[in-house]
Structure formats: structure tokens, C-alpha cells
C-alpha positions, 0 to 999 in steps of 0.5 A: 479518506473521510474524516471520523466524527468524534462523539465523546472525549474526556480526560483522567488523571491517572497514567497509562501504566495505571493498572486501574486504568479499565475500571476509571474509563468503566466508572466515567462510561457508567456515570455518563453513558456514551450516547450511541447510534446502534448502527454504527461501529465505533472507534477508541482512541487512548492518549497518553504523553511518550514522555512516560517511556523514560520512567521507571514506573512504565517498566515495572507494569505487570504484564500477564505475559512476558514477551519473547527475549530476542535472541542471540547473545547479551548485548546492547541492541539485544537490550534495546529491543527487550525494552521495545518489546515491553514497551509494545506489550505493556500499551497493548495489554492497557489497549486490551484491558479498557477496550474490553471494559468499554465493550461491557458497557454496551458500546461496539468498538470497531478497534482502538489505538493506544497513541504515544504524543507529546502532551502539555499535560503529563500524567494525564490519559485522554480518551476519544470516541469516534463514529467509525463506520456503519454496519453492514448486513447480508440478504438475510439481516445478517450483521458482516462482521468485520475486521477489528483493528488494533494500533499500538503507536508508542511515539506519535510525533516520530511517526508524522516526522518520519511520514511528513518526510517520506512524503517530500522525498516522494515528492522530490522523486516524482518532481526530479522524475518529471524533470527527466521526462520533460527533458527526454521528451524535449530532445526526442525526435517523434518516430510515428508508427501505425499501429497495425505496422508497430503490431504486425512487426511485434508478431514477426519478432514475437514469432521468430524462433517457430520456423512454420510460421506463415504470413496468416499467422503473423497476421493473426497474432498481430490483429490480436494483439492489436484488438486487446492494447491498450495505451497505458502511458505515452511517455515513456510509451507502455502498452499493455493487454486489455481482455475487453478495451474500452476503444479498440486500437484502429490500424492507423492509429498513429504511435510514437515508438521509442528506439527500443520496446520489449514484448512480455507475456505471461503463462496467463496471456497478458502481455506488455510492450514498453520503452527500454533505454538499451538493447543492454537494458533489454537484455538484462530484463529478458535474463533476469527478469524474465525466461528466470520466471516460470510465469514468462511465456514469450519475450522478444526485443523491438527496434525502431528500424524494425518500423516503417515510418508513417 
């Protein structure tokens, strides 16, 4: 992602409650104007310290509209969430009220964020100006208008924890994942397939069930299905329908097959054919996940007896 530039930045003393808060981001924009360049869009960014949700004074901003009460009876999760709403409407009623001042004076904000942090100043609000984006026009030197997107984040440090941890355990899973797969890789025994042979036996299960099928038919669906695969992943092995692959899928195209795969394709003619660990696991995907949707046009179950070894 490309990191914004910041063109401005400067700091009140004053609190995020303030109820004059527009009208001192007004008086410093019209004292210094913010120089801006008319083909961009720009970003706002209001930074108070999150200590001040523990205040009385927070809670006693005037709102212009009341948030819903949750329902239900009279509790302390009730009361929780209360406080959670005002808190929301409270920053997003501030993040309304300056961003439309800042807009008066000429400056086309893209959005803003009003951000909760933990500052070494208290009873300060810092306000930041980014070079958002550059404007876009159609064939007729219409200005696109875009998306205007708002963020209301009342604890900016609680939410880099909780990504920072989300992010190792993502981490751990895909190292743990790739573990698993080494592993099974390591122990399994290469079963090397033609591809013409794995998608001529995929056409003869595929067709099982229609009792005219003939030999010119398994053949066609099986060239058919070979001429639009294309390998998404080797291991565990996942094929799937492509309209106009990049390299079509010769018939000696070597596949190492799993002893399990399952064939499925949608109402659309998309299909996959992947690895299953089971028959069982098959079985539960086929009853569950699959003829259970009114997407699911054919599925059937391949085992590795069904393929002659290269």
C-alpha cells in the first residue's frame, strides 16, 4: 500500500469533546491556509488521547441525536454497550462537525478518521493532512466522484495489538500448515498419471449414472475437460476449470494423483477436481456441501485404482 504523504499537521490544546472544536480547526486553516494541489483529494486525520473515555466530561458532550438503547432488560452488558454506542456517536459527531468546517474552506477531503492513541500529551487534539489520492475524470472531463470514507477508531493501540496478534497466529497457522504438507509430501509415494488417462477416468465416473453413455461421449467430456484444466496447486493437487487457459494440458502431461479426488461443477460449468484425505471426507462434502446446494450440477468421487500408472 502506498504510503500517504502528510502536508500539514498541527496541534490544539483543547479536547476532542470541545464543543468549539470546528470553529478552532476553522480559525487555524483561515490564519494558515493548507496549500493544496486541485487535483487531489485529501485525507483528515483527528488524534486525541483514549484516556479521556474514562471522564466524566466525555460523556456529558451534547449529542444532536441520542443512539439507540440496546435492547433487552436492564443490565451490565446492556449498560456497556450504551456507553460503547455514545462513545461511537460522540467522535463521529466531532468527526462530522470539523470535517465539514475544513470542507468550507475550500479543501476536498476524500474522508477522515477520528483516532483514539495513547499520547504523552493529554488534553491535546492533533490534526493531520494527508495527500490522499488524485482525482479522476471520465471522457467528457467529468470529475468520478468517489467513495467518502469515514473511520471512527476510539483505541488505536487495542486495535495494532489485536492485529499484531492476529497477524503471528496467522503466521503460526501457515508455518504449522506448511509443516503438515512437508510432511505428507515426504512420506507419499509419487502416483504419476497421464493427464489424458486421469480425465478420461474423471468422464467415466463424471458419467456413470446415464446408462447411454457411449465411448464417444466419455471421450469428449474427457477432452473437454482436459483442454479448460488448469493446475492450481500441486500439493495437496487442486485442478480446476479455466474458459481460455494459458497453455493447454497435453495428454502426457504427467499428474501425481492423490488416492482420493473429487470432481465438482457448478450450474455455470465450473468445475474443480482436488485431493480429499477420505472417502468419508468425500462423502461428507458430496451430502453437505454439495447436491444440499442448487449451484452443484455433477459430482463424483475418483480413487487412484481407477488410474493406470504411467
Amino acid at each position: 500500500m502506498k504510503e500517504r504523504k502528510l502536508v500539514r499537521q498541527f496541534t490544539l490544546d483543547t479536547e476532542i469533546y470541545d464543543d468549539e472544536l470546528p470553529q478552532k480547526v476553522l480559525s487555524v486553516l483561515r490564519a494558515e491556509p493548507l496549500e493544496t494541489d486541485p487535483h487531489f483529494y485529501y485525507g483528515m486525520s483527528i488524534v486525541f488521547d483514549k484516556a479521556v473515555h474514562q471522564t466524566r466530561d466525555f460523556f456529558q458532550y451534547p449529542l444532536e441525536k441520542m443512539p439507540p438503547s440496546p435492547p433487552g432488560r436492564h443490565s451490565r452488558a446492556a449498560e456497556q454497550d450504551q456507553l460503547r454506542n455514545r462513545l461511537s456517536a460522540i467522535l463521529r459527531q466531532q468527526l462530522s462537525r470539523v470535517s465539514s468546517a475544513v470542507r468550507n474552506t475550500g479543501i476536498d477531503l476524500s474522508g477522515g478518521a477520528i483516532i483514539g492513541d495513547d499520547l504523552e500529551q493529554s488534553h491535546q487534539v492533533t490534526l493531520e493532512f494527508y495527500e490522499e489520492r488524485e482525482k479522476e475524470y471520465d471522457k467528457k472531463g467529468r470529475l468520478k466522484q468517489g467513495p467518502t470514507v469515514n473511520r471512527i477508531m476510539p483505541d488505536r493501540t487495542f486495535i495494532a495489538k489485536k492485529a499484531a496478534e492476529l497477524i503471528v497466529k496467522t503466521a503460526m497457522e501457515k508455518a504449522t500448515d506448511a509443516a503438515r504438507k512437508e510432511q505428507e509430501q515426504a512420506s507419499h509415494t509419487p502416483h504419476m498419471v497421464l493427464a489424458g488417462e486421469l480425465f478420461s477416468a474423471a468422464a467415466k465416473t463424471i458419467l456413470l449414472d446415464q446408462r447411454k453413455k457411449t465411448d464417444e461421449e466419455v471421450a469428449a467430456l474427457a477432452d473437454q475437460l482436459r483442454l479448460h484444466a488448469e493446475i492450481k496447486s500441486d500439493w495437496p493437487l487442486e485442478i480446476a476449470f479455466v474458459k481460455k487457459p494459458e497453455n493447454t494440458m497435453a495428454e502426457d502431461f504427467e499428474i501425481d494423483c492423490p488416492e482420493f479426488l473429487l470432481y465438482h461443477e457448478n450450474s455455470g460449468g465450473n468445475w474443480t477436481l482436488k485431493k480429499v484425505n477420505t472417502l468419508a471426507a468425500a462423502q461428507t462434502e458430496i451430502t453437505k456441501r454439495g447436491y444440499n446446494l442448487k449451484t452443484t450440477a455433477r459430482m463424483a468421487v475418483l480413487h487412484h485404482d481407477m488410474l493406470p500408472l504411467k
